[in-house]
VOBA-1610 file (N, C-alpha, C; in pm, whole numbers, padded with zeros to 5 digits, always signed):
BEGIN
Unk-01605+01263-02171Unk-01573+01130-02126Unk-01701+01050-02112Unk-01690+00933-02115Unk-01834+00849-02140Unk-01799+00800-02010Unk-01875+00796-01904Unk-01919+00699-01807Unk-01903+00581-01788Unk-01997+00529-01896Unk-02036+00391-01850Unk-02173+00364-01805Unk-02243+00240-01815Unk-02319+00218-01753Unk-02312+00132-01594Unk-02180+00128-01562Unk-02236+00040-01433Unk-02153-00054-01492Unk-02197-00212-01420Unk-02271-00197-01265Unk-02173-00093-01187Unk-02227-00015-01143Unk-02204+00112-01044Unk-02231+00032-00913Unk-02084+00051-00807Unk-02154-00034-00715Unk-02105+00111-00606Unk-02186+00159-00480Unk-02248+00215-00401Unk-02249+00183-00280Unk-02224+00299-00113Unk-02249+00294-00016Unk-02256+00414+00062Unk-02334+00413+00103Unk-02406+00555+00193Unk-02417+00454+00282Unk-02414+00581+00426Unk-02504+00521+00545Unk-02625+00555+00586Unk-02679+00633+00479Unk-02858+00637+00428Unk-02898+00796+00533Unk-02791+00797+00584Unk-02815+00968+00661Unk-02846+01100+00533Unk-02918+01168+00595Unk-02924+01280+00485Unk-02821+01368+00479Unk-02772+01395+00352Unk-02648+01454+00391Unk-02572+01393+00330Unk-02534+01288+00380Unk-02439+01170+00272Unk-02394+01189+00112Unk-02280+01169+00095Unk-02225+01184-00032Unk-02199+01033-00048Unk-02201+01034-00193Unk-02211+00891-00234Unk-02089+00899-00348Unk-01961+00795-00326Unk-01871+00822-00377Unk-01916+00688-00461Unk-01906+00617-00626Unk-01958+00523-00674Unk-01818+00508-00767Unk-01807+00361-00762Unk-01705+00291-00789Unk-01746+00171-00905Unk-01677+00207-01089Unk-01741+00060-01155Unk-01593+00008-01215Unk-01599-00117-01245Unk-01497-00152-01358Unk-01492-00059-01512Unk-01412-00072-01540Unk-01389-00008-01701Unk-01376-00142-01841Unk-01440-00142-01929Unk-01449-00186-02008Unk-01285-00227-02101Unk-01153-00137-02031Unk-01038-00088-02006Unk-00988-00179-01918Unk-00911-00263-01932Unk-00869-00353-01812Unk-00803-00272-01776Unk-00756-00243-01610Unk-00693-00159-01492Unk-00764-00026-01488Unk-00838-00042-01552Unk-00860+00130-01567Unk-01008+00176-01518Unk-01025+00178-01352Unk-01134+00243-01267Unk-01204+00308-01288Unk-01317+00363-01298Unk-01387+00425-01316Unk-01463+00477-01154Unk-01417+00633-01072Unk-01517+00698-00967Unk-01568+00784-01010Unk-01701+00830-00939Unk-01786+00912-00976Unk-01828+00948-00875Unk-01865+01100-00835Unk-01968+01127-00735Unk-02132+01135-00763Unk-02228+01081-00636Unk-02311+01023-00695Unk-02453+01167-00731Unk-02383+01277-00700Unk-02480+01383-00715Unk-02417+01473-00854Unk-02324+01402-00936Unk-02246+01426-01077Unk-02230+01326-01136Unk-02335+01250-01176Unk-02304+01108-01259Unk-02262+01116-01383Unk-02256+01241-01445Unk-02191+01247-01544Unk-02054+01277-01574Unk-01984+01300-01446Unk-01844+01328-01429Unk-01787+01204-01354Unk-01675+01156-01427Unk-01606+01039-01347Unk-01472+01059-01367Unk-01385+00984-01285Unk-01235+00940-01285Unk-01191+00878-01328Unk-01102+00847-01374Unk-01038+00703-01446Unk-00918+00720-01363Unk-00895+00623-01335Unk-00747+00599-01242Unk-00707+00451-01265Unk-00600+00403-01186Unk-00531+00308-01190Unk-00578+00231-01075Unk-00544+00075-01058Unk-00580+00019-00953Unk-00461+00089-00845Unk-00335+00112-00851Unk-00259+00139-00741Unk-00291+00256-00706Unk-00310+00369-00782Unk-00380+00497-00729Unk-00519+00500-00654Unk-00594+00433-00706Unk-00701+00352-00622Unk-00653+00279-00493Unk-00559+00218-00464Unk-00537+00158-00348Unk-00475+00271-00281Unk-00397+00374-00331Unk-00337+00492-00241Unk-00464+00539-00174Unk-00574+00578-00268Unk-00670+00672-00174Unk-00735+00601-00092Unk-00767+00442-00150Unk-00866+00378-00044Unk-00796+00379+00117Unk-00644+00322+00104Unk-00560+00332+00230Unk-00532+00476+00263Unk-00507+00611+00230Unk-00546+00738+00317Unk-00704+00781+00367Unk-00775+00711+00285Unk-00934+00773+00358Unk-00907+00631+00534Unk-00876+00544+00494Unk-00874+00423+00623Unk-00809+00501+00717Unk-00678+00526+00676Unk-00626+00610+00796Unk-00679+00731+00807Unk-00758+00782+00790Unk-00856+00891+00833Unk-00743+01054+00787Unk-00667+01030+00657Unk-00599+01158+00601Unk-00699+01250+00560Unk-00647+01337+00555Unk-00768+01446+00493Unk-00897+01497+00572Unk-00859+01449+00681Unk-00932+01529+00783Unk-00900+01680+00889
//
């Protein structure tokens, strides 16, 4: 799977330790592109609504 270049956009809270989950558009209209930021060569492709499922279970703090 090809990546992409970006723009890769990014947020840590700069603690050591931190995993950096990185989020770009796809060249693919609807079609997401995540990556973890210590495997930049492995990414996701998902949908915007599957994308909105996980963004709203990490908010409510699932998977803890």
């Amino acid at each position: 799977m090809t990546t992409g270049t970006g723009p890769y956009s990014t947020f840590s809270g700069g603690a050591e330790g931190n995993a950096c989950a990185e989020l770009a558009a796809s060249p693919v209209p609807s079609a997401p592109h995540l990556r973890e930021s210590e495997e930049p060569g492995t990414a996701l492709t998902t949908t915007p609504a599957a994308l909105a499922h996980l963004l709203a279970g990490i908010r409510a703090g699932l998977g803890r």
